[in-house]
N, C-alpha and C positions, 0 to 999 in steps of 0.2 A: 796554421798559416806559415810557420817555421818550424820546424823540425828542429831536435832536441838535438841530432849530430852536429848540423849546420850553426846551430847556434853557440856550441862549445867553441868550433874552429873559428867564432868571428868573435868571441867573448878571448881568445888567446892571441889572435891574429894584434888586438888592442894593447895586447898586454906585450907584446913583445919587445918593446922597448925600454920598460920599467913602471909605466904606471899600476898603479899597487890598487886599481881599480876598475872596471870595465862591465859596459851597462848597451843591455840591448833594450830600446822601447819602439811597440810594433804598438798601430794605428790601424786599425779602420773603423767608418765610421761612416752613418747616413743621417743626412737634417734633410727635413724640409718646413718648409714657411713659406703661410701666407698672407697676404695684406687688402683686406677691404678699404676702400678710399671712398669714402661720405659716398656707402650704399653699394658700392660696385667693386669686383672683385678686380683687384689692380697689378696683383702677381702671385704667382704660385712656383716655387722653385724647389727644386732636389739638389743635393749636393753631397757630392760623395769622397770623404779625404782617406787615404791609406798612403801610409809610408811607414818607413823606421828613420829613427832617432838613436846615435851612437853616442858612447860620453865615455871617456876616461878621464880619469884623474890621480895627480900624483900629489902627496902631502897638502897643501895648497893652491895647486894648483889644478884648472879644469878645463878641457877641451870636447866640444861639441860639433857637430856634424849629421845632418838628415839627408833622406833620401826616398826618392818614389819609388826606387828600383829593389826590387826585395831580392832578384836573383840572388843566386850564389855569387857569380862576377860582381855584381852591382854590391853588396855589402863588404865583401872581401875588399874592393878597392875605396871604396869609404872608411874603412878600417885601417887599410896600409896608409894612406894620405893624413890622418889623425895622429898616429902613433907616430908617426914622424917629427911632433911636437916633442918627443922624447929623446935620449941617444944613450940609456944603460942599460944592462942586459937584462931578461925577461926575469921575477924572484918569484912569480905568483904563475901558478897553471889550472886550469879550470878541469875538471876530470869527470864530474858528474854534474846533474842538475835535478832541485828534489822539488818537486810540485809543489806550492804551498796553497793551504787550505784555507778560506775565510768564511764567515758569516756572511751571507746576503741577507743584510736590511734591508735591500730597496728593492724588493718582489713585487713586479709588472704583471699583473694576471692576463693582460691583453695588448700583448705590442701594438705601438704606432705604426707600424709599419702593416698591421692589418685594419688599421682604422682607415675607409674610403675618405677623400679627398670632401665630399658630398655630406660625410657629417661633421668635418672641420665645420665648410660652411656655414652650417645649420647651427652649430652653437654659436659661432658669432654674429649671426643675424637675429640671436636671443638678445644680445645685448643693442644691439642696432638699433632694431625695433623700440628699445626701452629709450634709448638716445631720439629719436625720430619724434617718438611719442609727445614729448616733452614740449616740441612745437617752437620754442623759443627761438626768435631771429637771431639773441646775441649771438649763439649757436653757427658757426661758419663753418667747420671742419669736424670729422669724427673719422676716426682711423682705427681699425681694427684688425688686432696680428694674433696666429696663432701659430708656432714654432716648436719642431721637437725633433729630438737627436737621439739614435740609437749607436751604442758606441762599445765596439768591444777594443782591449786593449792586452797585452801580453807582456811581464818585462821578465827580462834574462839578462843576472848580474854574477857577478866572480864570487859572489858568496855563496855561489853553487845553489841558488836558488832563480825559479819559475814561478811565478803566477798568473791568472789570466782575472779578469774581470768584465762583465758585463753590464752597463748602464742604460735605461733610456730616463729622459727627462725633458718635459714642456711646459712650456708658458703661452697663457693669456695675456695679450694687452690690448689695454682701450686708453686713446688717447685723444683728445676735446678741446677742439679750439675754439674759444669762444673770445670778442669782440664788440667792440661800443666805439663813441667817439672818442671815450678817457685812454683807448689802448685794448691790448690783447692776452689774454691768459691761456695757460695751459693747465689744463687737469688730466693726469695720467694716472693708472691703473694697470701692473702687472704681475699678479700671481703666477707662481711654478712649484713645480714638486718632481717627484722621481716617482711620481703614481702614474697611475694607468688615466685615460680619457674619462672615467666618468669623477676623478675627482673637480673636474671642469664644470659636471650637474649639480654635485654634491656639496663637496666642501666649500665651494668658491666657483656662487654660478656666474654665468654672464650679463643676468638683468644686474644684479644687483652689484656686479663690479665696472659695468660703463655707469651705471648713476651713480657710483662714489665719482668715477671721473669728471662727469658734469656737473655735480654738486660743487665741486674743486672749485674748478673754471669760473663757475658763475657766480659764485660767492667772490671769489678773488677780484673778479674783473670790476665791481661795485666796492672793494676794499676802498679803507683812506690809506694813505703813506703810514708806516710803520715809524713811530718815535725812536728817537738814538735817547744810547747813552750806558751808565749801569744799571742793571737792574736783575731782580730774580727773574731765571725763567725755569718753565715744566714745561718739560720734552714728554709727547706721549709716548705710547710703546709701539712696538714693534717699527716704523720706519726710522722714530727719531734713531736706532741704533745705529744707524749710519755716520752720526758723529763719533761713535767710539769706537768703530769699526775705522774711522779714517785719522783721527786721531791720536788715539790710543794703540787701534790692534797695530797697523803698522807696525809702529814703532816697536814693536814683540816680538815680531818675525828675526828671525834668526839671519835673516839677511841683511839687516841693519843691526842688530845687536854685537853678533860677532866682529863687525869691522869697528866699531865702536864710531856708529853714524846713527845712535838712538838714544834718546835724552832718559833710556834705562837702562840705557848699558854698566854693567858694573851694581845696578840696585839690586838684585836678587836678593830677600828676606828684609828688604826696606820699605817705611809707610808710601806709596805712592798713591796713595789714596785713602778715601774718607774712610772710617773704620767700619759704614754698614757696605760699604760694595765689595761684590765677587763676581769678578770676571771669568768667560769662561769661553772656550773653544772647542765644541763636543760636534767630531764627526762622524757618531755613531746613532744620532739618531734619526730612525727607521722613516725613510721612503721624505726626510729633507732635503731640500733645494741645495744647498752645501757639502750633502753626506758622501763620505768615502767608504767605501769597507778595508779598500788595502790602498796606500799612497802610490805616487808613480816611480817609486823606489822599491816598494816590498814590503813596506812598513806597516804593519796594523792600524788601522783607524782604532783615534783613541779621544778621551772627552780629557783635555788640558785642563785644565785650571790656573788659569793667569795671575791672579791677581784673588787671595781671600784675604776679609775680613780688612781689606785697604794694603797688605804686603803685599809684594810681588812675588809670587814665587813659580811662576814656572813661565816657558817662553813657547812659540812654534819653532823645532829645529826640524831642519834635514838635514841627512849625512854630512854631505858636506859642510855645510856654512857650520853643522855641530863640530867638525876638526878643530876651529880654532876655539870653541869652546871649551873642547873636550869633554863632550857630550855628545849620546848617539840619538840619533833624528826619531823622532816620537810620532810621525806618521801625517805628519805638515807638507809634505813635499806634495808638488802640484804642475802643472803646466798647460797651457791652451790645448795642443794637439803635439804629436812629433818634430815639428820643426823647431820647439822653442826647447831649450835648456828648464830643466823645474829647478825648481827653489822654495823655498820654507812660504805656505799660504796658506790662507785662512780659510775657513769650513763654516760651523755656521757659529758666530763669535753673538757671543751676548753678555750683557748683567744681570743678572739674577736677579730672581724676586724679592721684597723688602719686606718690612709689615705694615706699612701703612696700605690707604686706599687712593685711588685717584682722588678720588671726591673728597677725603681730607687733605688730602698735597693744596688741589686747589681753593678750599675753604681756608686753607691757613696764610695762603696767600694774597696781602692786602693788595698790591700792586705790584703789577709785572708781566710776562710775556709769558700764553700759552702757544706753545709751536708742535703741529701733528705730523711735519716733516720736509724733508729737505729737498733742493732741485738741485743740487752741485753746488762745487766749490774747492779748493785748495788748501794743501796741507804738508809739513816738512817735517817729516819724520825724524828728521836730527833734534830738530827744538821744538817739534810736535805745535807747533806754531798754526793755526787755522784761519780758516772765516767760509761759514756754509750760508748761502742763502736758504730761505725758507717760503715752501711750496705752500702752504696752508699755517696761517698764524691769527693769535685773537690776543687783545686785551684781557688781564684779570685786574677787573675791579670788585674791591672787597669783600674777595672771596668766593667771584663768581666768575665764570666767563663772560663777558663781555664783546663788542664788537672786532669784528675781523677787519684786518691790517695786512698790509702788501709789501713786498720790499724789505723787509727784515733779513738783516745779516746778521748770524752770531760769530763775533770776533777774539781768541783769545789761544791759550794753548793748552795742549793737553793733560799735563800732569799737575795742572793749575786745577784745570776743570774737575778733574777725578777727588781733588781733595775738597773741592766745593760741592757734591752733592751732599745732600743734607735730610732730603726725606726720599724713600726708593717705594714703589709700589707695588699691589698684589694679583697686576696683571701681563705676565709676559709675554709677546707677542714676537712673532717675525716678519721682515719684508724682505721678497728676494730680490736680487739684482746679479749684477755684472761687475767683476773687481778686474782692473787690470797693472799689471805691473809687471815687471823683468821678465815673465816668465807665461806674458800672454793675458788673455779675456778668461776668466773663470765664473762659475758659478758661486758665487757666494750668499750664503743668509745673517742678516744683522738682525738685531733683537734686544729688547729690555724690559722692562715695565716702563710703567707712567714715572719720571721723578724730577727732582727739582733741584737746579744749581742756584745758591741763594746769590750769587751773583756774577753774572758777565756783562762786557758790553756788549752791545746792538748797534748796530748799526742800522738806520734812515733815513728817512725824508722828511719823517711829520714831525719834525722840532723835539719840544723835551716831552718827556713824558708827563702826564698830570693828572 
């Protein structure tokens, strides 16, 4: 889509004024999604983004600019309007450009874009059906979306390097509104991956993921108020990752660390947690919702290691924000689409597996909160300071699960929480979602086992706990 001469003269055109760095990122890309609304199909849309994204940067400093116009004209004068942020003469010239080679983990055997609009449908009226089935009045609303992106991508930087990349990646969601006279709940359900359409039959069908949603809903909406206070809680796995994904990963990122705007800036090779956790950032592995093969810098996709054995020892950098580290970017770098500047982001971020089991976490727990995962909430990466509400939560009483509870907020901060786990479990799991920050809406997967903080507070309604 760009030609290798064209892209030398707009990689120098950048440079011409002293930035000691110059970055071509070329966009295209096709989504389409659709949406069932309780039974009837409510929208079907295509959408099509291509542009380029230009960046130079000088010691510190960085400057950004996009564009729909790929001409020759159209990038040359995005180039000259950029570089004017500078005024010393040119020290760096770009002269070749060398292909670079990656592994593709995430092999599509059958693009979305040959899949008929007619067997979207069809799998989500699998799950439909199963919602329908069900018959329940509480039952008012079911919504079902199915969405996916083909996305190829090119970048061309002054370290006389080319790569090009090709992604597709979709999601299922069912989501279930259900109602009575006490109020209304939601139960939602959205698997995704970088496979092809039948992992939607296979790994993760549709019956069986709108009846986790209405399971949700309908259990929630008969819930009592969730008791305050402190108390042990077990986080299950795979969604509760979400808390150390907003929590903890944040604060990791190299774009709070290096400004020293992260309550771990400066700990590298310090306990920041319990001595059985190890945190981890791996976006290598094959055909996950998070996975990169090469970053939107040129960086190899690599599996981090944040945090062993409770030290910190290692962070997500990119190029840049790695300058004031001095430190070179480990393949973090990320961004929505062209229009947005990247920056250091997360891939698929987990805890690693423990040696206990679920079933002893919650046997050893006399009292306190089992919670299977979160519906949002706020968090300040300087003082990793939180409070997640909670989608699905139960009572454990003496050593059992116990009745389900609504309303539940976990309240506390992160480098607190991390040295309070105390038993980690032997089953990892992941949920995927959508992370946004500086740098755009990404795909992200969060993950852990089942395990147990032996104390935070909660936040409720239903008085003290007893």
């Amino acid at each position: 889509m760009l030609s290798k001469s064209l892209a030398i003269q707009v990689l120098n055109k950048l440079l011409e004024t002293g930035a000691d760095y110059s970055e071509i990122f070329l966009e295209y890309s096709e989504s389409h999604s659709l949406t069932i609304d309780n039974g009837k199909v409510d929208a079907s849309n295509n959408a099509i983004t291509s542009g380029v994204g230009l960046r130079i940067l000088k010691n510190n400093q960085t400057v950004y600019g996009f564009t729909s116009d790929i001409t020759k004209k159209g990038l040359m004068s995005l180039a000259e309007s950029l570089n004017k942020s500078f005024n010393d003469k040119q020290s760096l010239t770009v002269t070749n450009l060398e292909k670079i080679k990656c592994k593709n983990r995430n092999v599509i055997k059958r693009s979305y874009n040959d899949v008929p609009l007619q067997e979207k449908i069809d799998l989500l009226k699998e799950g439909i059906r199963a919602i329908e089935t069900n018959k329940d009045p509480r039952i008012v609303r079911h919504i079902a979306m199915f969405g996916n992106n083909s996305r190829h991508v090119e970048v061309f930087n002054s370290k006389g390097k080319h790569f090009s990349r090709d992604t597709e990646f979709a999601r299922m969601i069912f989501q279930v509104v259900a109602a009575n006279e006490k109020g209304m709940e939601i139960g939602f359900e959205g698997p995704g991956c970088q496979s092809d359409i039948s992992y939607f039959h296979t790994v993760v069908n549709p019956v069986d993921t709108a009846k986790k949603a209405v399971r949700t809903a309908l259990l929630m909406l008969d819930a009592k108020e969730c008791p305050s206070g402190k108390m042990p809680v077990v986080i299950g796995n795979g969604w509760g990752g979400v808390l150390f994904h907003e929590a903890c990963g944040h604060p990791l990122e190299a774009s709070a660390v290096s400004r020293n705007l992260s309550y771990a800036s400066g700990k590298e090779g310090e306990l920041i947690a319990s001595p059985i956790v190890t945190a981890i950032d791996d976006s290598t592995i094959p055909n996950e919702w998070g996975s990169i093969d090469i970053d939107d810098e040129g960086n190899l996709g690599e599996k981090r290691v944040l945090i062993k054995d409770g030290k910190l020892v290692n962070f997500m950098i990119d190029d840049f924000n790695g300058r004031r580290m001095k430190r070179n970017g480990n393949g973090s770098c990320r961004r929505q689409n062209y229009k947005y500047c990247p920056t250091s982001r997360m891939s698929n971020t987990y805890i690693a597996n423990g040696k206990s089991t679920p079933e002893e976490i919650i046997k050893s727990t006399k009292l306190g909160l089992y919670t299977v995962g979160f519906n949002g909430g706020s968090v300040d990466p300087t003082t990793g300071e939180f409070n997640f509400g909670c989608s699905e939560a139960y009572i454990i009483r003496d050593g059992k699960i116990a009745e389900p509870v609504k309303g539940a907020t976990l309240i506390g901060k992160g480098e607190e929480i991390l040295k309070k786990i105390d038993m980690i479990a032997n089953d990892l799991a992941f949920g995927q979602g959508m992370c946004g920050a500086a740098s755009g809406s990404i795909r992200t997967n969060v993950g852990q086992p089942t395990l147990r903080i032996s104390e935070i507070l909660v936040g409720g309604r239903g008085g003290e706990l007893k």
